[in-house]
Biotite code that builds the C-alpha atoms (Angstrom):
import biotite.structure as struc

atoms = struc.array([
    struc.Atom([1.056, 13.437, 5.370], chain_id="A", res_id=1, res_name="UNK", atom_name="CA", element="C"),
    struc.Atom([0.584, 11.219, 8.486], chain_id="A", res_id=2, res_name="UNK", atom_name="CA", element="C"),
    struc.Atom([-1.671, 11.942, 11.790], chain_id="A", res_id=3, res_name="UNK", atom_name="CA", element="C"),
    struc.Atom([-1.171, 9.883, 14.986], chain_id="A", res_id=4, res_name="UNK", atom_name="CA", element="C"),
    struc.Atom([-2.509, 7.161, 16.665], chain_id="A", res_id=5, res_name="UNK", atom_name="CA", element="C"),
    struc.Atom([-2.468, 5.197, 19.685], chain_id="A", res_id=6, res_name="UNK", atom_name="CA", element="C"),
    struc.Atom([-0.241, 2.497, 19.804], chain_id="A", res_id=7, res_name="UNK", atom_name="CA", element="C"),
    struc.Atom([-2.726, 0.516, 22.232], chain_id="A", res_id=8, res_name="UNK", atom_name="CA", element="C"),
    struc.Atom([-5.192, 0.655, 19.060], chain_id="A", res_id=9, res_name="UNK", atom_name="CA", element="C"),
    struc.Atom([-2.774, -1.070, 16.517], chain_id="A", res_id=10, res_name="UNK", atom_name="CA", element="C"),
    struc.Atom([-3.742, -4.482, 15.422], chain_id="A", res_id=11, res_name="UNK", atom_name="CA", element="C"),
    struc.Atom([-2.480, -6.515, 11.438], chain_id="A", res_id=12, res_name="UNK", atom_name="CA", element="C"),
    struc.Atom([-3.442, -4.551, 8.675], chain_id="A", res_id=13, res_name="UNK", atom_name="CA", element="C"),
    struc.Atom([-2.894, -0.725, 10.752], chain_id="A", res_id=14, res_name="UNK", atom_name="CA", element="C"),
    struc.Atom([-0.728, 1.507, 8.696], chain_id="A", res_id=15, res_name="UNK", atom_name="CA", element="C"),
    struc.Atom([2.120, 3.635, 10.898], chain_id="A", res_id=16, res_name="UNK", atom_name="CA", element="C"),
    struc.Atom([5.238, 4.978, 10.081], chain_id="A", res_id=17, res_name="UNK", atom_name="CA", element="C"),
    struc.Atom([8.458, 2.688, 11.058], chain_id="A", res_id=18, res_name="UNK", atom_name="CA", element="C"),
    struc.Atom([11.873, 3.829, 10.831], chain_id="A", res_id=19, res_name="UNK", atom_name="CA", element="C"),
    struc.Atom([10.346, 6.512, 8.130], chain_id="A", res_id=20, res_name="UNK", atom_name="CA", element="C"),
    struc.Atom([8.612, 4.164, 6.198], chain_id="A", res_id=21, res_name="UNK", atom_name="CA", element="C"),
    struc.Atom([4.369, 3.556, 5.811], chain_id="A", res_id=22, res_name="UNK", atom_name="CA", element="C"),
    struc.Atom([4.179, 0.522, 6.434], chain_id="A", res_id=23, res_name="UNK", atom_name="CA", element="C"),
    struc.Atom([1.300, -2.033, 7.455], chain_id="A", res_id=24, res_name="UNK", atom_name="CA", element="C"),
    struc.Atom([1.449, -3.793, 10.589], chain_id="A", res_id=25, res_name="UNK", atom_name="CA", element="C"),
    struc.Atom([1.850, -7.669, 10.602], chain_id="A", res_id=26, res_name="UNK", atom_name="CA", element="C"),
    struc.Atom([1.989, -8.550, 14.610], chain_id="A", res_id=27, res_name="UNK", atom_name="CA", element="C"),
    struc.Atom([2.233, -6.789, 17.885], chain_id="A", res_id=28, res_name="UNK", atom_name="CA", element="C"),
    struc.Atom([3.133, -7.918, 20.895], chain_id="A", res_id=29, res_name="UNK", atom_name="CA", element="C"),
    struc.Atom([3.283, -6.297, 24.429], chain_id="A", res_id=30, res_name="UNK", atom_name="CA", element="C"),
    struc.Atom([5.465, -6.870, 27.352], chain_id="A", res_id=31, res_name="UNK", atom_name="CA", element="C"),
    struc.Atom([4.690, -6.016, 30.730], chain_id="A", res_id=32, res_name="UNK", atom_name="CA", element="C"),
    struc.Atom([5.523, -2.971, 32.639], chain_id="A", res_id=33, res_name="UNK", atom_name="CA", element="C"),
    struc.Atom([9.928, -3.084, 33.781], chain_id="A", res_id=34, res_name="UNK", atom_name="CA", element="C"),
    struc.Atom([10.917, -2.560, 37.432], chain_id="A", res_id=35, res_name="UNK", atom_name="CA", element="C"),
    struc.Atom([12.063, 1.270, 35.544], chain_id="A", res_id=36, res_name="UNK", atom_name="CA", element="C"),
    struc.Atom([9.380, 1.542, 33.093], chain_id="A", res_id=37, res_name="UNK", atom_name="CA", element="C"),
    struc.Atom([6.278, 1.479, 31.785], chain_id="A", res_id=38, res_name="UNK", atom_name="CA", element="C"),
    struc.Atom([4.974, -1.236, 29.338], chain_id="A", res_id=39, res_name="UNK", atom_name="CA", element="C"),
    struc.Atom([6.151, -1.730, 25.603], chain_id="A", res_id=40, res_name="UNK", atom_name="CA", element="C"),
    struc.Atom([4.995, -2.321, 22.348], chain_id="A", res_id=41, res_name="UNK", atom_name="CA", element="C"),
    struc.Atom([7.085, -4.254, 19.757], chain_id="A", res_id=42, res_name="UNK", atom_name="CA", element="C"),
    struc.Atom([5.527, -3.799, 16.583], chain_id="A", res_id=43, res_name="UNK", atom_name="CA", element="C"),
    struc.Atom([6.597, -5.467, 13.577], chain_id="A", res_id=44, res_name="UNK", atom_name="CA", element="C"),
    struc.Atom([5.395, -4.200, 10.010], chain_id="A", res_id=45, res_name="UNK", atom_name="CA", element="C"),
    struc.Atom([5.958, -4.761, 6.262], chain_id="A", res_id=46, res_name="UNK", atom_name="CA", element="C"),
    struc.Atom([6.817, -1.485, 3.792], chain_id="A", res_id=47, res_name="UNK", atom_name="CA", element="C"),
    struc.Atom([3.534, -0.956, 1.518], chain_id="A", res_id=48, res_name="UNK", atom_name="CA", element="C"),
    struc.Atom([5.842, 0.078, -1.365], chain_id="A", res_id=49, res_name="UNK", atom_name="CA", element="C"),
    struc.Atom([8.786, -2.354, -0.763], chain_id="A", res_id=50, res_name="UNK", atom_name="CA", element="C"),
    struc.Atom([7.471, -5.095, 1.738], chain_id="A", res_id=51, res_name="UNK", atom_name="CA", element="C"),
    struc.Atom([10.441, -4.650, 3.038], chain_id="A", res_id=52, res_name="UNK", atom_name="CA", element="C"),
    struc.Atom([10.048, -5.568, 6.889], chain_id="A", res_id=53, res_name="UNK", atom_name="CA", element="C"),
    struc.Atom([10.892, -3.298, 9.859], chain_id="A", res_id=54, res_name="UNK", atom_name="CA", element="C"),
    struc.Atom([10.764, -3.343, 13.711], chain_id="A", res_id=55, res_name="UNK", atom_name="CA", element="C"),
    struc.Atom([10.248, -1.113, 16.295], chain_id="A", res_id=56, res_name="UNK", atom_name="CA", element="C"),
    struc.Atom([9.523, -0.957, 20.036], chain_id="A", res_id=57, res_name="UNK", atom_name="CA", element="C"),
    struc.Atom([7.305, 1.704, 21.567], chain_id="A", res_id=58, res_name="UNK", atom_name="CA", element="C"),
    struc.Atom([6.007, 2.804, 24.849], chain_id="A", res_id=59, res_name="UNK", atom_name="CA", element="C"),
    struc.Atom([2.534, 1.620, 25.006], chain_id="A", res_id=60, res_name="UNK", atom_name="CA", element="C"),
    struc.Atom([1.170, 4.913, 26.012], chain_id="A", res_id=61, res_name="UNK", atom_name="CA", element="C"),
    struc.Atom([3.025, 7.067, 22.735], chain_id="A", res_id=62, res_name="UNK", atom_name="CA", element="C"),
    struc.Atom([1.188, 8.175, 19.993], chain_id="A", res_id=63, res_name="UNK", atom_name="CA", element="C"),
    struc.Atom([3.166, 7.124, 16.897], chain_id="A", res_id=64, res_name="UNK", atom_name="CA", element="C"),
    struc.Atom([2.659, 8.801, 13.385], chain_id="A", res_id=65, res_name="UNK", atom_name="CA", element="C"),
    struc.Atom([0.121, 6.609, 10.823], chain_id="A", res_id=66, res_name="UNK", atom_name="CA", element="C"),
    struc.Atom([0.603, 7.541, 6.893], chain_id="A", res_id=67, res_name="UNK", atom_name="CA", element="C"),
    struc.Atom([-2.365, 9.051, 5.312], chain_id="A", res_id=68, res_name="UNK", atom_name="CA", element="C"),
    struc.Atom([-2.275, 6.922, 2.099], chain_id="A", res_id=69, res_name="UNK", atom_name="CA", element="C"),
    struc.Atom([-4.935, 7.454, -0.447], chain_id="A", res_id=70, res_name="UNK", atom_name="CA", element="C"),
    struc.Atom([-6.023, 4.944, -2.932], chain_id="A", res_id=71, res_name="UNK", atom_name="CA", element="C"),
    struc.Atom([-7.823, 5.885, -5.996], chain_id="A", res_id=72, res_name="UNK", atom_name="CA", element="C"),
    struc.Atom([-9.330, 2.978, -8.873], chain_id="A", res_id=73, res_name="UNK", atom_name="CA", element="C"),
    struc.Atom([-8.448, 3.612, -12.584], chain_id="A", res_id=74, res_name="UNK", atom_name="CA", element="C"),
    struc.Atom([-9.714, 1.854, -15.682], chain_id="A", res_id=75, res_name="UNK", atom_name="CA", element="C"),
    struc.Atom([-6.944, 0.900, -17.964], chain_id="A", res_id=76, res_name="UNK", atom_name="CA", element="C"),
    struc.Atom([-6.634, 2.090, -21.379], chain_id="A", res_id=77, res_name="UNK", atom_name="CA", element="C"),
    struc.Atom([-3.369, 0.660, -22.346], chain_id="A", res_id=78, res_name="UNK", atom_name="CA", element="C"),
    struc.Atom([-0.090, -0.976, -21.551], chain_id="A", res_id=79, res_name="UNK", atom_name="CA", element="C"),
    struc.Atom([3.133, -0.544, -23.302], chain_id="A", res_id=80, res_name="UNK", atom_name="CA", element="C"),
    struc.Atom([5.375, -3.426, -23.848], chain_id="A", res_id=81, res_name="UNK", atom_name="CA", element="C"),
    struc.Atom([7.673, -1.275, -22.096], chain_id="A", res_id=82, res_name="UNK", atom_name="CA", element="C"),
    struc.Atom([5.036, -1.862, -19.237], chain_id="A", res_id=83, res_name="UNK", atom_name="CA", element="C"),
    struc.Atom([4.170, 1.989, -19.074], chain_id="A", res_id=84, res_name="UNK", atom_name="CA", element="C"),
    struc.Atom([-0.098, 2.575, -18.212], chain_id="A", res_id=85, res_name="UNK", atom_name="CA", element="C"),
    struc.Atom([-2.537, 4.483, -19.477], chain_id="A", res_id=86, res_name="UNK", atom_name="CA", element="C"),
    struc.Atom([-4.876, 4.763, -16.923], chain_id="A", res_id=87, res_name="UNK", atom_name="CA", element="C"),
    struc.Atom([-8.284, 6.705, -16.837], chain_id="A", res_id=88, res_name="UNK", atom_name="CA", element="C"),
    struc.Atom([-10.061, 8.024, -13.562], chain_id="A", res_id=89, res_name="UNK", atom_name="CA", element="C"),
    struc.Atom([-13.460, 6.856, -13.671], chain_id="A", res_id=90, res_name="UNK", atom_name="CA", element="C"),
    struc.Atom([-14.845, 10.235, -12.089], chain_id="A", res_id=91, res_name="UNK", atom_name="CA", element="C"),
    struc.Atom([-13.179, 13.010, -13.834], chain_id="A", res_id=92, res_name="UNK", atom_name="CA", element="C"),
    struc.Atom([-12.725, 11.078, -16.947], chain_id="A", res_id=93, res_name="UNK", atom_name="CA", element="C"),
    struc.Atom([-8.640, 12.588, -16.685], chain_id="A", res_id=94, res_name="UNK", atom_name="CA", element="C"),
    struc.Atom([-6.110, 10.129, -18.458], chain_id="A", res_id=95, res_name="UNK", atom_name="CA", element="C"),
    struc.Atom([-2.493, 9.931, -16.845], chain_id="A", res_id=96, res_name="UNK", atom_name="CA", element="C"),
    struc.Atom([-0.140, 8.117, -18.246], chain_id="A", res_id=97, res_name="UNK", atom_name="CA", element="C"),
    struc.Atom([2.682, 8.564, -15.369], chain_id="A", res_id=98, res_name="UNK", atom_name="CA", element="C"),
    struc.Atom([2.837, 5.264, -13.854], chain_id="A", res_id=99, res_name="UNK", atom_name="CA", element="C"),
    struc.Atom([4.540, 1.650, -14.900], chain_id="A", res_id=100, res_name="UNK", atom_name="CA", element="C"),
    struc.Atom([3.600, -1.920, -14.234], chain_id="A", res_id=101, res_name="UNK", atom_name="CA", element="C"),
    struc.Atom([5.019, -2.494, -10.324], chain_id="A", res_id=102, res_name="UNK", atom_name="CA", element="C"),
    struc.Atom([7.652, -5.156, -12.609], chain_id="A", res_id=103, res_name="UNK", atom_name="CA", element="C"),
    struc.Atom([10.927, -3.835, -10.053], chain_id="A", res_id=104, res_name="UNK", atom_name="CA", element="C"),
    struc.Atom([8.261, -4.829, -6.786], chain_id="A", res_id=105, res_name="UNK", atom_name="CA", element="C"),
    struc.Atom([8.858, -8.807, -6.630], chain_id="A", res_id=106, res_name="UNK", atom_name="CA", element="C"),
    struc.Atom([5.989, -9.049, -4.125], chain_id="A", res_id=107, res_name="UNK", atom_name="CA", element="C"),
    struc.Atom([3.580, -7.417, -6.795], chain_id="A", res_id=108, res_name="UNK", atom_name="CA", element="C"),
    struc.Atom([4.794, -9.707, -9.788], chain_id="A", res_id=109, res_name="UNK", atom_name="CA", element="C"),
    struc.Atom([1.729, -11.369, -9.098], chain_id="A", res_id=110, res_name="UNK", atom_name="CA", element="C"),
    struc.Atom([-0.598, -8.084, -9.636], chain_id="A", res_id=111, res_name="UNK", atom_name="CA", element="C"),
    struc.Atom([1.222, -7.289, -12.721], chain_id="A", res_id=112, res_name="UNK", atom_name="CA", element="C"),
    struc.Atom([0.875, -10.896, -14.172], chain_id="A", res_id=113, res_name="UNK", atom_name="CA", element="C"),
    struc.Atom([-2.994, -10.525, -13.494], chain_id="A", res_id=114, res_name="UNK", atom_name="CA", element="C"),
    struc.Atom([-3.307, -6.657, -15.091], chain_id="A", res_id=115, res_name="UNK", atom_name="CA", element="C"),
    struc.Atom([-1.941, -8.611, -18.537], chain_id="A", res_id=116, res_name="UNK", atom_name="CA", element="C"),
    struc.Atom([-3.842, -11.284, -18.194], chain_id="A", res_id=117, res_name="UNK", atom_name="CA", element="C"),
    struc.Atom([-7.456, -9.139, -17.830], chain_id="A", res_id=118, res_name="UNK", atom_name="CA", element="C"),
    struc.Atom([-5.977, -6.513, -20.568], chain_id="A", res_id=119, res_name="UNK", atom_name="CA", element="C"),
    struc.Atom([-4.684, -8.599, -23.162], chain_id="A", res_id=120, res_name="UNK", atom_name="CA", element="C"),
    struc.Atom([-8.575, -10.964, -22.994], chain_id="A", res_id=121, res_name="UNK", atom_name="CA", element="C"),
    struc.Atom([-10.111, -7.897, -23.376], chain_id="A", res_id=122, res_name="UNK", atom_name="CA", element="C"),
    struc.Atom([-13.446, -9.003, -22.071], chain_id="A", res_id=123, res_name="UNK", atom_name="CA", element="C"),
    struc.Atom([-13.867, -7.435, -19.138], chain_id="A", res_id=124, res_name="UNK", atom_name="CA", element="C"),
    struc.Atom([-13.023, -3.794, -17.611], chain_id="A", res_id=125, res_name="UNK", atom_name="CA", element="C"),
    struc.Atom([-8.979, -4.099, -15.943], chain_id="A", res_id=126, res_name="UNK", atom_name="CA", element="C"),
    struc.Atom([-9.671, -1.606, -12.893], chain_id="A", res_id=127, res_name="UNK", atom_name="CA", element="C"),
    struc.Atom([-6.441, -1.185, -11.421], chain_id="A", res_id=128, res_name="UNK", atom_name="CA", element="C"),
    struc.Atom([-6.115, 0.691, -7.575], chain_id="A", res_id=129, res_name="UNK", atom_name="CA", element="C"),
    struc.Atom([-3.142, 3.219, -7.371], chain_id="A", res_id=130, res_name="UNK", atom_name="CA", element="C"),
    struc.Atom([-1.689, 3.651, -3.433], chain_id="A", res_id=131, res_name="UNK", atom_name="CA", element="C"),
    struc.Atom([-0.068, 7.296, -2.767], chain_id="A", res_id=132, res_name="UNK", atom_name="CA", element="C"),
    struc.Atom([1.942, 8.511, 0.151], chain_id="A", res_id=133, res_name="UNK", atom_name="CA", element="C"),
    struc.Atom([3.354, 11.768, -0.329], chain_id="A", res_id=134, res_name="UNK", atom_name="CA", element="C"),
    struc.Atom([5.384, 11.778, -3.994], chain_id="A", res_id=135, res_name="UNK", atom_name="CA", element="C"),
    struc.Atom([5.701, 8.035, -3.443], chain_id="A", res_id=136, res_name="UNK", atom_name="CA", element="C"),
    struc.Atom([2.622, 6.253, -6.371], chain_id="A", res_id=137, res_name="UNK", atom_name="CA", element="C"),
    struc.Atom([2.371, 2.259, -6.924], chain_id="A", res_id=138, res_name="UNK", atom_name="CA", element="C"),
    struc.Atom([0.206, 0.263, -8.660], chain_id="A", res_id=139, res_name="UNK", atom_name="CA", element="C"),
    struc.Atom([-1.594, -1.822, -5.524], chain_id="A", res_id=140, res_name="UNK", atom_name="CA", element="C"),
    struc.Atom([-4.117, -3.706, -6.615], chain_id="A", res_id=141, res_name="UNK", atom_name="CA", element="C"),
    struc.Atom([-5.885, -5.296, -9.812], chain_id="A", res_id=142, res_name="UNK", atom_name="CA", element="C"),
    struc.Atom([-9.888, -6.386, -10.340], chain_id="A", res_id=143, res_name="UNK", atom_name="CA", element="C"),
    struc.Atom([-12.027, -7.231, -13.408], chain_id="A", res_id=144, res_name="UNK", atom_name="CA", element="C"),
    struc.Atom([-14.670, -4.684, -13.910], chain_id="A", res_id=145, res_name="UNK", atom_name="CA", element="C"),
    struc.Atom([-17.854, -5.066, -16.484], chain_id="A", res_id=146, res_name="UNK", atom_name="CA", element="C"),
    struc.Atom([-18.076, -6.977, -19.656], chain_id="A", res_id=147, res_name="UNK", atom_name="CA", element="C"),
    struc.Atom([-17.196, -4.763, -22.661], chain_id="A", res_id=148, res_name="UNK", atom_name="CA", element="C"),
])
């Protein structure tokens, strides 16, 4: 579930684990090599299921571990007013119906305002991108898709 990568290669928008969490870096800054050390890497980055944000300091020459998140676009079929999806994958044509509106996430309130606002005009396709990282599954992101 995560690889590594070089923390001289992480700039915004990287994903690496902090503290145990994915999350996606926001800044980095490096100091200098110390009198007893070699240089560091404070890295600060946001939680991608939380945004929660953590800290952490590195040597500049470690590998840290990245999260191998996956992302996969669904077409929705339906949405409770309990705020549970229907969601169809547009290659295999499966339905699942194991995933809620993000209503809990205060920094998606925004993507879940937009999935009922596309849904309920039904006009246009709601395509809505599902992030996984291990057992952890969030609804991510929100587009329109083609007229109906």
């Amino acid at each position: 579930m995560c690889e590594k990568t070089d923390t001289n290669r992480l700039k915004p928008g990287s994903l690496i684990m902090i503290k145990g969490n994915p999350c996606k870096v926001t800044e980095t800054t490096t100091a200098k090599p110390g009198k007893h050390g070699s240089a560091k890497a404070m890295i600060v980055g946001k939680d991608i299921f939380t945004d929660k944000q953590y800290e952490e300091t590195f040597h500049t020459t470690e590998m840290i571990p990245a999260p191998i998140v996956s992302r996969t676009e669904y077409m929705l079929c339906d949405v409770t007013d309990e705020g549970a999806l229907s969601l169809m994958d547009n290659a295999s044509g499966d339905i699942r119906e194991d995933l809620d509106l993000p209503e809990n996430a205060k920094h998606l309130s925004g993507i879940c305002r937009e999935i009922k606002k596309i849904y309920d005009a039904q006009k246009k396709e709601c395509l809505v991108t599902v992030q996984k990282w291990g057992d952890k599954e969030q609804v991510y992101s929100v587009r329109e898709g083609a007229d109906f």
